[in-house]
C-alpha positions in Angstrom: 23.9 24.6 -1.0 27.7 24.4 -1.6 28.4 25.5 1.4 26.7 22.8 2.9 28.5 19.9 0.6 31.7 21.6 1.7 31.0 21.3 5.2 30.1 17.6 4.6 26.9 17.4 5.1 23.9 17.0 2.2 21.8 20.4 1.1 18.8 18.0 1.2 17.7 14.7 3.2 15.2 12.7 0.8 14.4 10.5 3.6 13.6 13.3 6.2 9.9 13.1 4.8 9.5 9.9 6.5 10.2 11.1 9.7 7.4 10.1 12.3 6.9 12.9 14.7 4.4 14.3 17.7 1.9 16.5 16.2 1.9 18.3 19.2 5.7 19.1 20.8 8.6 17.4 20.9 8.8 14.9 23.2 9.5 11.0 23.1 6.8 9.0 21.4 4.6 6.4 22.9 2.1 4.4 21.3 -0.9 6.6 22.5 1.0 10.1 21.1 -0.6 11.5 18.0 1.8 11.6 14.7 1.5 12.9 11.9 1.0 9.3 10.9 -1.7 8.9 12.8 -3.0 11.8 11.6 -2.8 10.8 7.9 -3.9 7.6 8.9 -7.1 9.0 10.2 -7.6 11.4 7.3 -7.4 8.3 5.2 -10.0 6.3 7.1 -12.3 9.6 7.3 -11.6 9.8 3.1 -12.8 5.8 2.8 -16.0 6.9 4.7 -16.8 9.7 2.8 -16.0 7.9 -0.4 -18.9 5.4 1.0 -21.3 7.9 2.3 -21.5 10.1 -0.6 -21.3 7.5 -3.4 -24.2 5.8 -1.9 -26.4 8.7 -0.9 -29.3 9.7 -3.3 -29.0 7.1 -5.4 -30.4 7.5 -8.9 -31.1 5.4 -11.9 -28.8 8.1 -13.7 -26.1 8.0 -11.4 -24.0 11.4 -10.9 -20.5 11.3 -10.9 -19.5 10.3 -7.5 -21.8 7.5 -7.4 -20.6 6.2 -10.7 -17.1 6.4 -9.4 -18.1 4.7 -6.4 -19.6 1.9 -8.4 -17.5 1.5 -10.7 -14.7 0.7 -7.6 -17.2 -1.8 -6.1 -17.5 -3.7 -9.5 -14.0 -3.9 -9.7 -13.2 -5.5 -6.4 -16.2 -7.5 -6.1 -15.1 -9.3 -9.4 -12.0 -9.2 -8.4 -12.4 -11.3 -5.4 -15.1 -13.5 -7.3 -12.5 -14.2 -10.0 -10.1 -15.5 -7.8 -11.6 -17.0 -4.8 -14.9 -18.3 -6.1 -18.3 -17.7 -4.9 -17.7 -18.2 -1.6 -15.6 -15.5 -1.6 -17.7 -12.8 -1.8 -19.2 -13.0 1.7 -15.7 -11.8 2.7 -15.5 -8.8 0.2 -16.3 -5.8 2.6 -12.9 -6.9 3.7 -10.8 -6.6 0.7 -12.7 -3.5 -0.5 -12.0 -2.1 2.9 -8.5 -2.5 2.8 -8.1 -1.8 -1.2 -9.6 1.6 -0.4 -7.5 2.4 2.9 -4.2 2.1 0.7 -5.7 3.6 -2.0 -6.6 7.1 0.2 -3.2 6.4 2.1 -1.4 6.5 -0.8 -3.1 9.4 -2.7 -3.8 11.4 -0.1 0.3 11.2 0.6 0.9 12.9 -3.1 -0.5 16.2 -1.6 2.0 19.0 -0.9 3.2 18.9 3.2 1.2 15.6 3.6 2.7 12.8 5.0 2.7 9.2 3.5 1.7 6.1 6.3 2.2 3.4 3.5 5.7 4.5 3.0 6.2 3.3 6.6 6.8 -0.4 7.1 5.2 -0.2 10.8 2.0 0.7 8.5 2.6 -1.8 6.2 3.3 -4.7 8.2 0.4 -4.2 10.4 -1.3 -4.9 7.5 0.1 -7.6 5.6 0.4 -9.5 8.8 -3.4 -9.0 9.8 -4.2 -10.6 5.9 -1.7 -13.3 6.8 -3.7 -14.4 10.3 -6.8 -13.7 8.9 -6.3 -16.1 6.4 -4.5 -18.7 8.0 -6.9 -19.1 10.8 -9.7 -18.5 8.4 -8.6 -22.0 6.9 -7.6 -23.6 9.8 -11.4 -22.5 10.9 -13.0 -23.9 7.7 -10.8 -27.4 7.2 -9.0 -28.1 10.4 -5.5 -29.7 10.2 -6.8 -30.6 6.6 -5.8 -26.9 5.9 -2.1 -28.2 6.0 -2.3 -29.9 2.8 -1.8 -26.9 1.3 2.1 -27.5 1.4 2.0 -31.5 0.2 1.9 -31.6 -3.0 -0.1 -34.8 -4.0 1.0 -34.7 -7.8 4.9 -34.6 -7.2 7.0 -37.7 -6.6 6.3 -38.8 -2.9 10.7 -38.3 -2.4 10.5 -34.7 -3.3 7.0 -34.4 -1.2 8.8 -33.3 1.8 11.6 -31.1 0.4 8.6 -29.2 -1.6 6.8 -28.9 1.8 9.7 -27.2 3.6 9.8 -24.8 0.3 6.5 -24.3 0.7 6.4 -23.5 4.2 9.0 -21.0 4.1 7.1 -19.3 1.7 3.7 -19.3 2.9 5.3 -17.7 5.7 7.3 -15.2 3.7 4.3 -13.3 2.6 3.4 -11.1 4.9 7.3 -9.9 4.8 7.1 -9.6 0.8 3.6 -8.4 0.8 4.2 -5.2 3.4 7.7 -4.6 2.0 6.7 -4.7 -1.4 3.6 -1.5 -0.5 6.2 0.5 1.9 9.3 0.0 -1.0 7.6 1.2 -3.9 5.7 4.5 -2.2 9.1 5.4 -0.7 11.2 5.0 -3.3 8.7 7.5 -5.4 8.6 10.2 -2.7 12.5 9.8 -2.5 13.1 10.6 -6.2 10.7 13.2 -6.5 12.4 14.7 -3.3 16.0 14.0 -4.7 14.6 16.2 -8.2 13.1 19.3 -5.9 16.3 19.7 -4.7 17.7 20.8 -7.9 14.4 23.3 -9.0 15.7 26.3 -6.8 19.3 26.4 -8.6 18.2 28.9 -10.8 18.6 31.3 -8.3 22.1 30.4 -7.3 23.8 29.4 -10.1 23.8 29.6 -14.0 23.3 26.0 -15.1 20.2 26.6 -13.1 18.9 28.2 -16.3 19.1 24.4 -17.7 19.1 22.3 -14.5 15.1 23.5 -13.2 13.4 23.0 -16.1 14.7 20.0 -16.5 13.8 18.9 -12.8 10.7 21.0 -13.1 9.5 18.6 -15.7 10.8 15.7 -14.3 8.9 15.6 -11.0 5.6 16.4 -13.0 6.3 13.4 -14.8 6.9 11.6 -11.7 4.5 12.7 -9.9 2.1 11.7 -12.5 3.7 8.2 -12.5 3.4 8.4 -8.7 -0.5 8.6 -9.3 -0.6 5.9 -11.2 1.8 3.7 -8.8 -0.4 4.9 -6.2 -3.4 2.8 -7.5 -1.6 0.1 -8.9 0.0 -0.9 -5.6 -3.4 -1.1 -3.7 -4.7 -3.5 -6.3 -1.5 -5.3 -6.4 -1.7 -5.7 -2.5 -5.6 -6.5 -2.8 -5.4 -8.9 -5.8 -2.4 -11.2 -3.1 -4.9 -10.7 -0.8 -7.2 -12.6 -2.5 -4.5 -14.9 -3.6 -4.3 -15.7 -0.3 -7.6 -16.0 0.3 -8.6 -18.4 -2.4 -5.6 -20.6 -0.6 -7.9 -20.6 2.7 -10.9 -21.3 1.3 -9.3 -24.0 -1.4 -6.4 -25.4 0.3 -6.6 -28.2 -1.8 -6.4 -26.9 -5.4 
């Protein structure tokens, strides 16, 4: 390890996790070459199914442990997208519980040792915050036509600021799939990163004697963060999920 700081160069490269590469060889990639991303990807989308299958199969008045879990996840979104789009929300809820439990598998699944992490990715990311953000503007174009525009002209503010407050609110709307990807990708990365950064330091034990201080320490840091990381995990699909539906309610009720 010192050897390596005196040659310039880092013992350790938090960010080398990230790294998107062929699953099979090393050769360029192309967008039909399988990744480990892909891979995760698919791992995530063959968890959701499973999650689905075996939650709702056998179904009993006394519900076993899967099912109630399974449950208790479909309550939660389902009011969550009643809550904040109305009624005539919920025919579009097999969408937002689709994509709450994508990033929730993404996300966990990329907590296990030698796995890799697609939501850390802003190519993952993006993809889908700007599939909400179409979604939702040509579902209210679809339902109100041009009406759909009020949505930036503010009828209760002074008819000189009207415009200016359009142009803000323009720039924002069309901020959001930016904020909304960046916010999912920064947060899981930034987790993995420290935890990575703290790993580095658990093997000094065996090479030098403030090791005898510096792994426990680091031991018991990333078992804190990684329980942290669990929770972050969660909390970042609902946070993307619950904007979802932000944004939704703004297609279906451009007007309020």
């Amino acid at each position: 390890m010192a050897a390596e700081a005196q040659e310039g160069g880092l013992s350790f490269h938090p960010l080398q996790q990230f790294e998107v590469h062929p699953l099979f060889g090393d050769g360029p990639i192309h967008w039909y070459t399988i990744t480990n991303a892909t891979v995760w990807l698919l791992l995530a989308a063959v968890a959701v199914v499973i999650f689905f299958v075996v939650g709702s199969a056998g179904r009993k008045l006394i519900p076993s442990r899967m099912q109630s879990i399974g449950e208790m996840g479909y309550d939660f979104v389902h009011n969550m997208v009643v809550d904040v789009t109305g009624e005539d929300g919920a025919k579009y809820f097999p969408i937002v519980m689709t994509l709450f439990l994508t990033i929730v598998f993404s996300n966990l699944l990329g907590l296990l040792p030698g796995s890799f992490s697609p939501t850390s990715h802003i190519a993952v990311t993006a993809v889908l915050g700007i599939g909400v953000f179409l979604f939702v503007t040509l579902l209210g174009f679809w339902k109100h036509g041009f009406h759909f525009l009020g949505l930036f002209w503010m009828k209760d503010a002074p008819l000189a600021l009207r415009p200016i407050i359009a142009v803000i609110e323009m720039i924002s709307y069309f901020v959001r799939p930016v904020s909304h990807s960046i916010r999912l990708a920064g947060n899981v990365m930034a987790g993995h990163a420290v935890m990575k950064v703290f790993a580095a330091f658990a093997p000094m034990i065996l090479v030098s004697g403030i090791g005898v201080l510096v792994t426990p320490a680091s031991i018991l840091a990333i078992t804190a963060i990684y329980a942290l990381e669990v929770l972050v995990a969660v909390i970042q699909a609902y946070v993307f999920t619950m904007l979802t539906c932000v944004y939704l309610k703004d297609a279906l009720h451009p007007g309020h």
